[in-house]
ZAKOLLO-390479 format. One line per 8 residues: number of its first residue (from 1); their letters; for each residue x, y, z of N, C-alpha, C, O. Coordinates in nm, 4 decimals. Layout:
residues N
NUM> a> X/Y/Z/X/Y/Z/X/Y/Z/X/Y/Z | ... $
//
This chain:
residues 110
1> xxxxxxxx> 16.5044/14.5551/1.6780/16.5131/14.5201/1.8196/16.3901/14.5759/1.8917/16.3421/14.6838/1.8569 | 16.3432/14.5103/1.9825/16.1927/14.5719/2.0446/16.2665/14.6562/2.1758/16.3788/14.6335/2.2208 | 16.2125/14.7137/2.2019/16.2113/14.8093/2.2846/16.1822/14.7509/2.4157/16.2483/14.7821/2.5147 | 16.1136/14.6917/2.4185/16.0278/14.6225/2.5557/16.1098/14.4339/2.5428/16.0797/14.3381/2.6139 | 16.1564/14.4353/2.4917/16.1985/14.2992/2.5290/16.2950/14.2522/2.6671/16.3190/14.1338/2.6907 | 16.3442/14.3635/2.7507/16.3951/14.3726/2.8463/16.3405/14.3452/3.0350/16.3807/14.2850/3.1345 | 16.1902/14.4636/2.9796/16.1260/14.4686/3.0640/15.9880/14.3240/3.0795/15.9277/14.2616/2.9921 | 15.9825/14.3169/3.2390/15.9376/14.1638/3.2628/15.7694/14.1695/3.2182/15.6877/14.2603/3.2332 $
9> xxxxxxxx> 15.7572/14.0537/3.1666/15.5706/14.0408/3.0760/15.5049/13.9388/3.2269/15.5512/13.8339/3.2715 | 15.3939/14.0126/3.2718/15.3285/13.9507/3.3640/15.1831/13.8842/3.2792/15.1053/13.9484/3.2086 | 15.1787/13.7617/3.3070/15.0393/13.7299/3.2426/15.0129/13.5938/3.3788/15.1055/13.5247/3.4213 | 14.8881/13.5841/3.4195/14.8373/13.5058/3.4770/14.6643/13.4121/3.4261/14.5797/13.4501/3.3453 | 14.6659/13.3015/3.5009/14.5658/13.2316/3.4448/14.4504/13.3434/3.3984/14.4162/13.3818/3.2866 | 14.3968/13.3856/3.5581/14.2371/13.5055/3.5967/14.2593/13.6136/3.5009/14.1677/13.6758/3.4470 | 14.4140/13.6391/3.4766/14.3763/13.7402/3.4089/14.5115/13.7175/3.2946/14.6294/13.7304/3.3272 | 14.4643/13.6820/3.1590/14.5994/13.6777/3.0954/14.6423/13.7495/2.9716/14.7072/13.7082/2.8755 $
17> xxxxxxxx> 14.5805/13.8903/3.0018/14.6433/13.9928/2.9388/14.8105/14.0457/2.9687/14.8510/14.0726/3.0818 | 14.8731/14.0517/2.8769/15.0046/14.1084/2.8526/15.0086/14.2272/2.9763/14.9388/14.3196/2.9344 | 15.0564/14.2577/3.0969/15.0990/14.3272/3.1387/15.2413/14.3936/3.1692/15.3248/14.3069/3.1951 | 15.2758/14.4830/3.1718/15.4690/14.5210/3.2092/15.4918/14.5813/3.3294/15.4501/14.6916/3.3646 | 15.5701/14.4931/3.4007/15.5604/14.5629/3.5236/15.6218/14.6870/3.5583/15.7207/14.7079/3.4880 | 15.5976/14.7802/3.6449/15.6090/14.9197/3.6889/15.7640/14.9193/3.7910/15.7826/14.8467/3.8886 | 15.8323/14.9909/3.7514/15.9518/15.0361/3.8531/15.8970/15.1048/3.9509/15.8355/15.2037/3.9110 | 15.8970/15.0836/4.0946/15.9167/15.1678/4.2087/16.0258/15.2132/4.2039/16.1218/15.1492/4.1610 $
25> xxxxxxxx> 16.0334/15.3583/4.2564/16.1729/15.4187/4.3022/16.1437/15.4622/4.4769/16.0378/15.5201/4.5012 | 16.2511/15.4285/4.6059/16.1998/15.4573/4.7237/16.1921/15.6222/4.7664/16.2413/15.7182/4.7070 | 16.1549/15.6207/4.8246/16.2041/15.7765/4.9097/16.3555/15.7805/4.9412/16.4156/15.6886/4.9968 | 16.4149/15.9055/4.8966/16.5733/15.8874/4.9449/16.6185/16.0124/5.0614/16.6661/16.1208/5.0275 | 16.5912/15.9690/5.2090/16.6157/16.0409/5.3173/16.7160/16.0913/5.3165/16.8132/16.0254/5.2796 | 16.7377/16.2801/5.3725/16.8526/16.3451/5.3814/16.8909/16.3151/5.5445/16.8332/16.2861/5.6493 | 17.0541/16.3472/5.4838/17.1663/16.2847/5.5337/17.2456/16.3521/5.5782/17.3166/16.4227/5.5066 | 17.2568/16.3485/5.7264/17.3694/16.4946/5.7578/17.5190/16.4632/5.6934/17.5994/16.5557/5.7052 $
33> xxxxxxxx> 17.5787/16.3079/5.6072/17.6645/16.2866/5.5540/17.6921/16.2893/5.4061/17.7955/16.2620/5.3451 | 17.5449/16.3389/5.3527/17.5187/16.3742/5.2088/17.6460/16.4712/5.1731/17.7213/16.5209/5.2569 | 17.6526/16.4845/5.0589/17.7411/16.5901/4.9589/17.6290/16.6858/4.9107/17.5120/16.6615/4.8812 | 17.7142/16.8267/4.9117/17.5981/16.9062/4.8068/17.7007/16.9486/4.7009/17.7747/17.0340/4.7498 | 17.7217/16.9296/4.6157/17.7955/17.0117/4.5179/17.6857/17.1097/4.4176/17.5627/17.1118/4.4135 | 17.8006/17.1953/4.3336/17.7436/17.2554/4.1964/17.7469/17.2151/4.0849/17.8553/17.1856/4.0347 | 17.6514/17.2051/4.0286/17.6243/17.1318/3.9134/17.7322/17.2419/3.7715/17.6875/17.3540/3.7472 | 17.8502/17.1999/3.7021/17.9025/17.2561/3.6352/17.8278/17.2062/3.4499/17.7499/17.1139/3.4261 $
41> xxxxxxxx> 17.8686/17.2735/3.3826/17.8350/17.1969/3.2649/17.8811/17.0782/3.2064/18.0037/17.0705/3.1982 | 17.7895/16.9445/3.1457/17.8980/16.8671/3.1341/17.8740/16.7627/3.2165/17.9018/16.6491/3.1782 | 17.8059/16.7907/3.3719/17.7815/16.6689/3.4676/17.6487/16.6078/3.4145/17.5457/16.6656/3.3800 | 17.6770/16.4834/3.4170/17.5349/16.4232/3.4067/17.5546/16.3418/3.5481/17.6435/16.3451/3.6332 | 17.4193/16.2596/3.5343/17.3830/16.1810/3.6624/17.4993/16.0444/3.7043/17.5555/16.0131/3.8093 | 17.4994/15.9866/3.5642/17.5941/15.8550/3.5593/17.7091/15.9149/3.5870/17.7944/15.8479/3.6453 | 17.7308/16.0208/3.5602/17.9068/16.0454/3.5242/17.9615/16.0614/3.7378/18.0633/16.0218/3.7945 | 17.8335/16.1373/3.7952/17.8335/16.1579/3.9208/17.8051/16.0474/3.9954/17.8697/16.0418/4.1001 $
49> xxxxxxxx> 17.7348/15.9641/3.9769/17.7158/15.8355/4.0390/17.8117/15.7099/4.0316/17.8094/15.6031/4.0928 | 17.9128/15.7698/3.9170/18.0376/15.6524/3.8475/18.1539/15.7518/3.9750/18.2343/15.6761/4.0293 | 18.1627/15.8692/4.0104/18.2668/15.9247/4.1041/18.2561/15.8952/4.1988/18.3562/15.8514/4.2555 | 18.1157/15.9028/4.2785/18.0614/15.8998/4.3924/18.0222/15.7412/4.4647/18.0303/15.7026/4.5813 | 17.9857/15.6851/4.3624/17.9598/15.5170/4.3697/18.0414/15.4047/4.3132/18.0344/15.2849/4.3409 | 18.1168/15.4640/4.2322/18.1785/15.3775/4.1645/18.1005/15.2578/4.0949/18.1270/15.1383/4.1073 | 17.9518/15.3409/3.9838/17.8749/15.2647/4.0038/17.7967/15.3761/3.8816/17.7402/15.4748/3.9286 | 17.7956/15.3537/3.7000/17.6676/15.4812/3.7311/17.5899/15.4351/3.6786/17.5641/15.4871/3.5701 $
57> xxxxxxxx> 17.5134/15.3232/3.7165/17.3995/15.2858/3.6891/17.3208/15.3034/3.8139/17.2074/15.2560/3.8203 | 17.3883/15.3868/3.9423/17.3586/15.4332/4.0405/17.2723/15.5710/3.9808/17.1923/15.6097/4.0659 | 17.2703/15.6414/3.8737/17.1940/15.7374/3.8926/17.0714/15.7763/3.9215/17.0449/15.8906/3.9587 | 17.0052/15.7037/3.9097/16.8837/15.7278/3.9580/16.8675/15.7557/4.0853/16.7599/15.7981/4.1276 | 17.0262/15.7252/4.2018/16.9865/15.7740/4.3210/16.9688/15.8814/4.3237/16.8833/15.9339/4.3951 | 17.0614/15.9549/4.2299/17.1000/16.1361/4.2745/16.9930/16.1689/4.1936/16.9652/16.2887/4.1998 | 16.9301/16.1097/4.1268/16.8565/16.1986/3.9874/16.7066/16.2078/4.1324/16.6566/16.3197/4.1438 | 16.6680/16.1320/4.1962/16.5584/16.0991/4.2918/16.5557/16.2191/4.4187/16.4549/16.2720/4.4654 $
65> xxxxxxxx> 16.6880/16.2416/4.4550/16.7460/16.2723/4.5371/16.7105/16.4635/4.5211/16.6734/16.5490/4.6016 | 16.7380/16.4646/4.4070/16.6714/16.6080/4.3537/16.5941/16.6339/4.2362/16.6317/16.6631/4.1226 | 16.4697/16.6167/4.2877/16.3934/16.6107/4.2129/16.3134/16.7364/4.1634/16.2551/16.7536/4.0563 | 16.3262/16.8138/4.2644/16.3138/16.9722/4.2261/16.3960/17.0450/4.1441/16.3630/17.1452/4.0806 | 16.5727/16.9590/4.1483/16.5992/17.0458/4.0222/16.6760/16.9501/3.8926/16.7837/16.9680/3.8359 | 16.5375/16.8092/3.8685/16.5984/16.7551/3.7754/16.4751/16.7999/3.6645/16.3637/16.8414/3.6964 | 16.5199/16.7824/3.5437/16.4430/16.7936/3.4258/16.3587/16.6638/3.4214/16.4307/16.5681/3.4494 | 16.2662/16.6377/3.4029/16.2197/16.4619/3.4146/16.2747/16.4388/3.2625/16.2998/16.5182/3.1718 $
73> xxxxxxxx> 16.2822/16.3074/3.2720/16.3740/16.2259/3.1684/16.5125/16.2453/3.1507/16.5830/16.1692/3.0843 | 16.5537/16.3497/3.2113/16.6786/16.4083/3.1376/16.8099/16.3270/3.2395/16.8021/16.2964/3.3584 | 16.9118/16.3099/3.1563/17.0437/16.2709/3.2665/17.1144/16.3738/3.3190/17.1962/16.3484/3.4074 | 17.0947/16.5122/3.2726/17.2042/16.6059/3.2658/17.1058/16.6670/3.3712/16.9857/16.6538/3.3475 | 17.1432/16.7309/3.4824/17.1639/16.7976/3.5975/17.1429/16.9772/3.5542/17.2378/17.0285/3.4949 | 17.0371/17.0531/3.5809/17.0708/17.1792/3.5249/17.2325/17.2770/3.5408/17.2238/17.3242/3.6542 | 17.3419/17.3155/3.4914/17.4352/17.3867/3.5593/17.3743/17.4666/3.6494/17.2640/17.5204/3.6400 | 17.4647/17.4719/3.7505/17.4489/17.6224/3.8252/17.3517/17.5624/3.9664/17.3537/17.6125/4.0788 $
81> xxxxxxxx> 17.2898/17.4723/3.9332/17.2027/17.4103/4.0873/17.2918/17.3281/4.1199/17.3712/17.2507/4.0666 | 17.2394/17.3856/4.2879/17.2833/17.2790/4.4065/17.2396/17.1814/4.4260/17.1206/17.1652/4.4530 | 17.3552/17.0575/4.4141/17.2366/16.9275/4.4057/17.2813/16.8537/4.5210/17.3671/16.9084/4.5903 | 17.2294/16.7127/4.5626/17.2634/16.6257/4.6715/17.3239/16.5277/4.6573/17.2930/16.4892/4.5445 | 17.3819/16.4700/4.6930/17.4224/16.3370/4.6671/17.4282/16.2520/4.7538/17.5127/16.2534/4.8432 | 17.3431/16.1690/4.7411/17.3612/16.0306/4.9030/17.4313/16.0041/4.9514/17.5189/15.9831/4.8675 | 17.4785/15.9792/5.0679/17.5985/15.9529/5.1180/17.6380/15.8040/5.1016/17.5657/15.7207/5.1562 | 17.7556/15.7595/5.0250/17.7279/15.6317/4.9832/17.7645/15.5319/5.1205/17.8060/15.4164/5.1304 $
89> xxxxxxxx> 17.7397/15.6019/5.1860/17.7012/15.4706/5.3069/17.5838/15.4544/5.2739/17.5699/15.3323/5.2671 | 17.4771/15.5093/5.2456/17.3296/15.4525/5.2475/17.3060/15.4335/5.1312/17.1922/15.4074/5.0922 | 17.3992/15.4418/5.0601/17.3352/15.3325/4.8720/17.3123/15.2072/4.8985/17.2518/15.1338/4.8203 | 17.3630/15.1658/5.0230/17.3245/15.0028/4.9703/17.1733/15.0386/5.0351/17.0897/15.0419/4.9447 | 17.1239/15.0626/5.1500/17.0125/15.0505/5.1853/16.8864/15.1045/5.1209/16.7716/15.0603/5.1251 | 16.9553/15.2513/5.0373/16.8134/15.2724/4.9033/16.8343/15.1618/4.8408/16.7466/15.0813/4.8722 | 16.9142/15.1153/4.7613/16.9516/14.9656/4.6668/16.8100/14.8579/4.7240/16.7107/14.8093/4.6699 | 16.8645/14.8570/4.8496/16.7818/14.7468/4.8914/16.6381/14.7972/4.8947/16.5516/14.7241/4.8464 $
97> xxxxxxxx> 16.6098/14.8948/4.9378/16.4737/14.9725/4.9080/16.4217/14.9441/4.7883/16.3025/14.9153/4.7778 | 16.5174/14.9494/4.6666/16.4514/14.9754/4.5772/16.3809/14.8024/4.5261/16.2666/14.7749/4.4896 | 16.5260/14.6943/4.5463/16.4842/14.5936/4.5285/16.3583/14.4966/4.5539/16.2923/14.4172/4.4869 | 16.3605/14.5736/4.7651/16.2157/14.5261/4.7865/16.0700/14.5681/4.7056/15.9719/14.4952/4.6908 | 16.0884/14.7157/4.6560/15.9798/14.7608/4.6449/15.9417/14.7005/4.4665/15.8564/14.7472/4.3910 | 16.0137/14.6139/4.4461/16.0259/14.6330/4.3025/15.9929/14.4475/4.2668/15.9703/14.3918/4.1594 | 16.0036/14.3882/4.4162/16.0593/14.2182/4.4014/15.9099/14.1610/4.3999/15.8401/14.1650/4.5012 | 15.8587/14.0999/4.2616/15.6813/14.0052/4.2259/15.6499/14.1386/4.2054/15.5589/14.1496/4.2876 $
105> xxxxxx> 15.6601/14.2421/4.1567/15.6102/14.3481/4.1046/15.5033/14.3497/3.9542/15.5277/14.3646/3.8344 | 15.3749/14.3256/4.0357/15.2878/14.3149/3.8745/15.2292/14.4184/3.8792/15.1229/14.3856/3.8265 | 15.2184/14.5383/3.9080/15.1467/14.6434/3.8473/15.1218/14.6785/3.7178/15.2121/14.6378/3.6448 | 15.0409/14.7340/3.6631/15.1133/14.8416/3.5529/15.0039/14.7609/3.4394/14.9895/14.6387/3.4443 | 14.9397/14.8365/3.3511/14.8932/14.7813/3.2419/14.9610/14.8533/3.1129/14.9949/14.9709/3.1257 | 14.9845/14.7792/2.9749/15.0052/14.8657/2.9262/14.9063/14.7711/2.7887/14.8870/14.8239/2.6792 $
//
């Protein structure tokens, strides 16, 4: 199975090298209706974004959201930090953030 068969192949006439386009992620503004909880052992991002959103392919909000105390790449949340969580009144509007920033998206060479 390829790895990349998911992600979208940009090629144009001027230029028709194989390109893959780049994910934007938006800025995610704090919220005097945000959550802060403690990160226990055991939480990952999906598992918090499946409670909180009913949704955990939502993680990337919370993983964005604290970015000072995420591991990059990682799903799992360090124990013991205070983390944020969006207030899911404004998931749809990062959502939509993210969609715009992401919609004819040809950046990216690889």
């Amino acid at each position: 199975m390829n790895r990349y068969q998911s992600i979208p192949v940009v090629k144009t006439e001027s230029n028709p090298k194989r390109r893959y386009t780049v994910t934007r992620y938006p800025s995610i503004p704090r919220s005097n209706s945000d959550l802060y909880v403690y990160v226990t052992r055991g939480d990952r991002y999906d598992l918090l974004a499946f409670s909180s959103y009913g949704d955990p392919s939502l993680w990337w909000v919370i993983a964005l959201a604290n970015t000072n105390s995420t591991i990059p790449d990682s799903l799992y949340p360090n124990p013991g930090d205070q983390i944020r969580i969006p207030s899911p009144s404004n998931v749809s509007s990062i959502v939509s953030s993210y969609e715009a920033l992401n919609r004819n998206n040809s950046l990216g060479v690889i």
